[in-house]
C-alpha positions as CSV (number, residue, x, y, z in Angstrom):
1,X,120.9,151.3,17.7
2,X,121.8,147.6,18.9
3,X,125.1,149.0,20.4
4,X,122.9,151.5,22.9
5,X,120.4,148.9,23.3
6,X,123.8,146.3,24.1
7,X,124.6,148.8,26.7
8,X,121.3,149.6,28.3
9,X,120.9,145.7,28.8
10,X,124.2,145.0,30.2
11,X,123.8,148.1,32.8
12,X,120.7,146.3,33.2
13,X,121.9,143.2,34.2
14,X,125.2,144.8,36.2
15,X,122.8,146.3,38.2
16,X,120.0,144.0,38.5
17,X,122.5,141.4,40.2
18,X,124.8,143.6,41.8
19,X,122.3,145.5,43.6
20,X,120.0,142.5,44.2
21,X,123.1,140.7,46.1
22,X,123.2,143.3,48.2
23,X,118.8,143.6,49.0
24,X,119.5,139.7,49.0
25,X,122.0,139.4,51.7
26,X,120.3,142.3,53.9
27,X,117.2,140.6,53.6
28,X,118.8,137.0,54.5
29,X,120.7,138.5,57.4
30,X,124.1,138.0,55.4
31,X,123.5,134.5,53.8
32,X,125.4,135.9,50.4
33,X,128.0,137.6,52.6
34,X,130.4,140.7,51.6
35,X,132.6,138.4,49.4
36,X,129.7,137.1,48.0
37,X,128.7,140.7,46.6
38,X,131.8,141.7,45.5
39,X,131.8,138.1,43.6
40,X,128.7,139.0,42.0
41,X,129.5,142.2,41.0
42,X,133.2,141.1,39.5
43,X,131.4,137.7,37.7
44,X,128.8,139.8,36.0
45,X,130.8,142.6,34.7
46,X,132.8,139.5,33.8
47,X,129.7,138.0,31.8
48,X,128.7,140.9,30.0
49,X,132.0,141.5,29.0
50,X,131.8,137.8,26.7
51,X,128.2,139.0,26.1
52,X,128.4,142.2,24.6
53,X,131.9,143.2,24.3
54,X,131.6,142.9,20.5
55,X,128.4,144.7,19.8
56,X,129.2,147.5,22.3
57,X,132.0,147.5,23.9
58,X,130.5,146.5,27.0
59,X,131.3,150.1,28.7
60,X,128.0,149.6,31.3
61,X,129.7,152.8,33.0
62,X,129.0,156.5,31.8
63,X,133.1,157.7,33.2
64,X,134.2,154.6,31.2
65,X,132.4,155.8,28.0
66,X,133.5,159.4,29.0
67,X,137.6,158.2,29.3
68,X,137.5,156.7,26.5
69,X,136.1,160.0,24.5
70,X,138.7,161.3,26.0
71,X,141.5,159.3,25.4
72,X,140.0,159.3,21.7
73,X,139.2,155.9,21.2
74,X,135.4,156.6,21.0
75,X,133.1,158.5,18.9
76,X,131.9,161.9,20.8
77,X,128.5,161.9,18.6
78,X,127.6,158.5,20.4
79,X,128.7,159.8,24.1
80,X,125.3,161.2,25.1
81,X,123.6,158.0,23.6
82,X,125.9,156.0,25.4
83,X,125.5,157.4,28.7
84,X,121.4,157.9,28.3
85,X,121.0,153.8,28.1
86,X,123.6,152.6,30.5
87,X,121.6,155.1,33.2
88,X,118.3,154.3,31.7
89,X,119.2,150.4,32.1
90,X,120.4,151.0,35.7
91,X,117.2,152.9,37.0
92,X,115.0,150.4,35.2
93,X,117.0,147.5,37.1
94,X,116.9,149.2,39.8
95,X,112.4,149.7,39.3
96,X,112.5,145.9,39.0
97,X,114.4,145.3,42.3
98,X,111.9,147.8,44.1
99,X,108.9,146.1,42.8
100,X,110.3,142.6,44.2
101,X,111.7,143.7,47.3
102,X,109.2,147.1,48.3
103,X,110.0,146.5,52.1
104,X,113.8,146.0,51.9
105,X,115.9,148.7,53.6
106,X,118.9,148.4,51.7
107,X,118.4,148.8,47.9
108,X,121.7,148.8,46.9
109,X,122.8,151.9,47.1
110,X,126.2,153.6,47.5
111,X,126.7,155.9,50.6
112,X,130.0,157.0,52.5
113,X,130.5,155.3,55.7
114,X,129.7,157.1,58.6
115,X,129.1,160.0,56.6
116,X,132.7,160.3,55.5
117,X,132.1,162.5,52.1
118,X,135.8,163.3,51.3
119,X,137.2,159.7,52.2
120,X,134.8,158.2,50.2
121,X,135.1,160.4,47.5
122,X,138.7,159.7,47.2
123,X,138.4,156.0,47.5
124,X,136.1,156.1,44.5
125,X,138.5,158.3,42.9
126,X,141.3,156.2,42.6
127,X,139.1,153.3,42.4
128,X,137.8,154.4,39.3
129,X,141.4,155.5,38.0
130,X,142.8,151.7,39.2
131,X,139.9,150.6,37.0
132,X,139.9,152.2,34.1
133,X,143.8,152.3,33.7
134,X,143.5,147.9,33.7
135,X,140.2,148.8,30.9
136,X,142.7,151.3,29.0
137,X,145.7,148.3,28.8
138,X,143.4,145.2,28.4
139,X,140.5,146.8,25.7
140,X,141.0,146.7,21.5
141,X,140.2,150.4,20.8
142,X,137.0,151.1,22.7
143,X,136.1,147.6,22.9
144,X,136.3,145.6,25.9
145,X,136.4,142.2,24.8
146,X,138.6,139.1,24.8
147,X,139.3,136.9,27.6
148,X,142.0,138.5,28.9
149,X,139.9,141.3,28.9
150,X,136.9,140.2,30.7
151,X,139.2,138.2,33.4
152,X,141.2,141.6,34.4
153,X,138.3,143.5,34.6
154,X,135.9,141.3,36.7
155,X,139.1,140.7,38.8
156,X,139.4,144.3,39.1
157,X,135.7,145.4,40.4
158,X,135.6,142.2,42.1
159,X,138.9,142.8,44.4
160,X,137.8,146.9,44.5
161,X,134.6,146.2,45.7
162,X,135.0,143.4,48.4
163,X,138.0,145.6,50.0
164,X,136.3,149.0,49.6
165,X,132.9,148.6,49.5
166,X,132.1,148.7,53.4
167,X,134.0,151.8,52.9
168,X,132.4,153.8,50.4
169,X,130.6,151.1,48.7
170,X,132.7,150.5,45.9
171,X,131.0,152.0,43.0
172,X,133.5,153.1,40.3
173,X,130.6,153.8,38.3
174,X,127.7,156.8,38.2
175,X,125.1,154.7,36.4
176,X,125.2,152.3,39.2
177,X,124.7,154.5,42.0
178,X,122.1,156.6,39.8
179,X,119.8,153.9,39.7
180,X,119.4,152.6,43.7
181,X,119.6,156.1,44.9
182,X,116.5,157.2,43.5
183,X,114.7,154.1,44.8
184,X,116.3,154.5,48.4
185,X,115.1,157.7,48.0
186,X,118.1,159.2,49.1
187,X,120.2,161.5,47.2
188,X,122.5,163.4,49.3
189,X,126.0,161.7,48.3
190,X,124.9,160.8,44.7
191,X,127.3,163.8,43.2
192,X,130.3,162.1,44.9
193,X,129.6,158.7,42.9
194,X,128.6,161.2,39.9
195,X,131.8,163.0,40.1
196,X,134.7,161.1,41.6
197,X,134.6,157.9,38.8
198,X,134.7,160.5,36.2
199,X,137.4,162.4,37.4
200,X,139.2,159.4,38.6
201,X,138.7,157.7,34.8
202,X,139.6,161.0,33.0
203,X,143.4,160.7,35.2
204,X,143.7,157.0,34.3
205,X,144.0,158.1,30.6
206,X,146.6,160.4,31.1
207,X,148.3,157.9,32.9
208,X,147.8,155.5,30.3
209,X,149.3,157.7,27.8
210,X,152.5,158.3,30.4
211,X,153.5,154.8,30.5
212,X,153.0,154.4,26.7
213,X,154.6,157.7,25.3
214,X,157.3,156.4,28.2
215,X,157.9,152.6,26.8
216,X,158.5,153.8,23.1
């Protein structure tokens, strides 16, 4: 039990600060700034990475838990359990930010610009893949842990989500957009940020396997 309740309290934590950049600098009128968020969500995938990567894993992202079932480097009995705390994590983060901010517009939430569906849904597509190919060639099994590790990783969703994330917000992670949506109470694009990072993960591991099957 420890390893879902590592997970539910990293996704906790991911979201909590991630999304709270984001009410944070609406609320300010931009004192944390774009990079700022995209700092804060790199540095904190970053942190859990050295926190929990050893008890967990330190997924914090139901499509990476699903890639790596798929890529058979994780346990399919433990998927569901997986999955159930990172989203339960995110939505209670999410409860927390609502109750300190109730009058904030913005809670964080992922949407398409401009109501750009299909561009957005690509952009989280290969944003996802991008991601979880660097996971796939950095993490011990399913284990993302390690300096090396934790450095690629937050560099990743750090860069990804301070070039993309006026775009399409920058999700690359359905736990993430689960949890905001339902307290901006707005759920018309929340398939697309269901959807494309599990689809875009699932591809990454069939391109991991490429380039490996391709260097021996």
């Amino acid at each position: 039990m420890k390893k879902y309740w590592a997970e539910f309290l990293g996704t906790y934590i991911l979201v909590f600060v991630g999304a709270g950049a984001i009410i944070i600098n609406s609320i300010t009128e931009g004192t944390v700034s774009h990079l700022g968020i995209g700092l804060s969500f790199g540095l904190v995938v970053m942190a859990m990475i050295y926190a929990i990567g050893d008890i967990s894993g330190a997924h914090i992202n139901p499509a990476v838990t699903i890639a790596f079932c798929v890529a058979k480097r994780f346990p399919s009995n433990q998927l569901l359990q997986y999955i159930f705390f990172q989203i339960f994590g995110a939505i209670l983060a999410s409860a927390t930010l609502y109750f300190m901010f109730p009058n904030a517009v913005n809670m964080g939430e992922t949407l398409p610009l401009k109501d750009n569906w299909m561009q957005s849904f690509f952009l989280e597509l290969i944003l996802t893949f991008i991601l979880m190919f660097v996971i796939l060639n950095v993490s011990t099994g399913a284990k993302e842990k390690g300096i090396t590790a934790a450095l690629a990783i937050g560099g990743v969703v750090a860069f990804e989500a301070t070039f993309a994330g006026p775009i399409c917000g920058a999700s690359m992670n359905p736990a993430r957009s689960i949890g905001p949506a339902i307290f901006s109470f707005d759920l018309t694009y929340l398939w697309l940020y269901i959807v494309a990072p599990i689809f875009g993960a699932i591809l990454a591991v069939f391109a991991y396997r490429f380039i490996q099957l391709d260097k021996s």
